[in-house]
N, C-alpha and C positions, 0 to 999 in steps of 0.2 A: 516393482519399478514405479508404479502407479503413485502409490504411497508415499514412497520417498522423493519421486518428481514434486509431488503437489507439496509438499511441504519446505522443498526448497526453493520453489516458486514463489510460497508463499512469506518466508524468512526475507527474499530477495525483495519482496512488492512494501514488505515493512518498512527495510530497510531504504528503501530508493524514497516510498515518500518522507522520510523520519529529511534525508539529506536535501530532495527539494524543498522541503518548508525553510531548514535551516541557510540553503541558499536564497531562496528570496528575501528572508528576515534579514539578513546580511546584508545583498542589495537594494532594500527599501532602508534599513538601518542606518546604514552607514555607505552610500553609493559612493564616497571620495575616496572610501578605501577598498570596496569590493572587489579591484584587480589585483590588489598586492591577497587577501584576506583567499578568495577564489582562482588561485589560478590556476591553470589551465592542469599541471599535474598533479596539485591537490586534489581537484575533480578527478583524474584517471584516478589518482591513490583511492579514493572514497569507493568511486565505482568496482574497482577492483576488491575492494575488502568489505562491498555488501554479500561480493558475491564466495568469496572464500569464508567469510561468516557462514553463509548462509549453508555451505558444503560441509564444513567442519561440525555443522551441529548432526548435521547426517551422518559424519564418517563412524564416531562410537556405536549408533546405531547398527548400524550396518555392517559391523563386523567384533559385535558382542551379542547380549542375550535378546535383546531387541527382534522386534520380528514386524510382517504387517497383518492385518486381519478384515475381514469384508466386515461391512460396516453397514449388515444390514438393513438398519431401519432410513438409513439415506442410499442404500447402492453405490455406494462407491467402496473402495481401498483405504486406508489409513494405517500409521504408526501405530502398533499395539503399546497403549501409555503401561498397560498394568506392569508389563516385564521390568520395566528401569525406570522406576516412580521417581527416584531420588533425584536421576538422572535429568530426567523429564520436566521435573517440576524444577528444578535448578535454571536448567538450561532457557525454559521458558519463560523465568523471570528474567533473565537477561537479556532475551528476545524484545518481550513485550516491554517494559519499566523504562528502559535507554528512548523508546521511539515515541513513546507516551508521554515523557514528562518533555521530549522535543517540541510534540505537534501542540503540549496543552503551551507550553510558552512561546512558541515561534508562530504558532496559528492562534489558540483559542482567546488568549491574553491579549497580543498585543494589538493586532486588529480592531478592539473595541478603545481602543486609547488612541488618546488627544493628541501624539506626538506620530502616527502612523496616519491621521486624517492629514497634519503638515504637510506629512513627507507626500502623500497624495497629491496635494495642492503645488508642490514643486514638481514632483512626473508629470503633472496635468501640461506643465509651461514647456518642457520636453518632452516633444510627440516623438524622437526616435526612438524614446523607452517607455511610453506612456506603457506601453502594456505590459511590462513589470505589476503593475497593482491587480491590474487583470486577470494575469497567473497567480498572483501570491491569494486573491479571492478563489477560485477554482481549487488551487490546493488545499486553500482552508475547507472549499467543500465537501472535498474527494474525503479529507481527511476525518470530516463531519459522518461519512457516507460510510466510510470506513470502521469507524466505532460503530455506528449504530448496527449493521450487517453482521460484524463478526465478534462483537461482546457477548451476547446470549449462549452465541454458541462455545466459545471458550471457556465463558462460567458454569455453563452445563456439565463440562469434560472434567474441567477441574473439582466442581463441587464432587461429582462419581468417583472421583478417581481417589479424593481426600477421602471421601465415606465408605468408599468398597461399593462395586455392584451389589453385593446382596446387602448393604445397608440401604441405597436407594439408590432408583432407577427410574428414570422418567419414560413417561411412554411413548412408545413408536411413532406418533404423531408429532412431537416434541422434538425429536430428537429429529426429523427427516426435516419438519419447515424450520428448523434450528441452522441444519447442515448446509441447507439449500438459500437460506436469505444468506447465510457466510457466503456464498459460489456466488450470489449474484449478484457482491461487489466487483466482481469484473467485467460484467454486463453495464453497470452502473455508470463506471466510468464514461463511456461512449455517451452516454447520453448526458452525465454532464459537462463533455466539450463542446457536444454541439450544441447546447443551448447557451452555455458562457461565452466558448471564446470563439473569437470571431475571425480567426487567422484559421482554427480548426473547418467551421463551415465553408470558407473559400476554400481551403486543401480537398474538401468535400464537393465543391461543384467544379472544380480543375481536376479532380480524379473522374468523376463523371462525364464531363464536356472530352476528356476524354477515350475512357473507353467507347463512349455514344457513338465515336467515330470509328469505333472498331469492323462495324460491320461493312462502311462504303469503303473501308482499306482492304477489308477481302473482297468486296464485292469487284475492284479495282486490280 
């Protein structure tokens, strides 16, 4: 369960940033059409079929040859690749190729071009959506934060899995600070809200200011 949890979590966290970057690009793009382009049950339909992606890539797993295995040079659980290579390697080009070539042109491109510094300068003159550019920067960096954390270790898996274990095998150490900079893109996150955005650190001293008051309400 471990196994398969973590890796539909992780299909889902793909897929949700692959749609936030393409919603912001959309809304800094083209904000005159973003309501008709974005609406409201487009986003359910998306949200809903990151997450049935994300379950269907499990379902073959999980009731064919496929199995999970302790993964011990990180301690945790994982998909055993070796069982359904064909499978595996398919699957996971379809995975990863659709969200990558999303963030490299909705984040990594466009952002550095002359036509998204414009549109900057027109949210600048509407402060009720200034902060549109504000997210669409934080997701370009999650999405920066996100490659770098979880590439090593995906090329690791794949290069072993293309070569066979006993062709080559990286060692134990490799393989655990591989596994573990992957996990600690979810650690990441948090700390790049609260130093970008600035709606997130107010929700942080209103979550605060109020629990601090938790104790003179039992005390009361």
């Amino acid at each position: 369960m471990e196994a398969y949890l973590a890796t539909i979590l992780w299909i889902a966290s793909v897929y949700s940033l692959m749609w936030m970057s393409i919603d912001h690009y959309i809304a800094i793009r083209k904000p005159d059409r973003y309501e008709t382009i974005m609406s409201p049950m487009k986003c359910i339909c998306w949200v809903a079929f990151v997450w049935l992606a994300a379950f269907c890539f499990c379902f073959p797993g999980l009731f064919g040859d496929s199995g999970s295995m302790y993964y011990k040079q990180a301690y945790i659980c994982i998909i055993d690749w070796n069982l359904q290579k064909a499978y595996i390697i398919t699957s996971g080009l379809l995975i990863i190729v659709p969200p990558a070539i999303a963030l490299i042109f909705a984040n990594f491109i466009y952002i550095f071009t002359s036509n998204y510094e414009e549109k900057c300068i027109i949210y600048e003159k509407c402060t009720d959506s200034y902060s549109r550019p504000e997210h669409y920067f934080i997701n370009f960096m999650i999405g920066i934060v996100f490659g770098i954390t979880w590439v090593p270790w995906c090329f690791l898996q794949m290069y072993e899995l293309a070569l066979g274990k006993g062709t080559f095998t990286a060692s134990p150490t490799i393989h655990f600070c591989f596994s573990w900079l992957a996990l600690s893109n979810s650690f990441s996150k948090f700390i790049i809200y609260v130093i970008l955005s600035h709606d997130f650190r107010v929700g942080l001293k209103t979550l605060y200011s109020r629990t601090s008051c938790a104790p003179n309400m039992l005390v009361l």
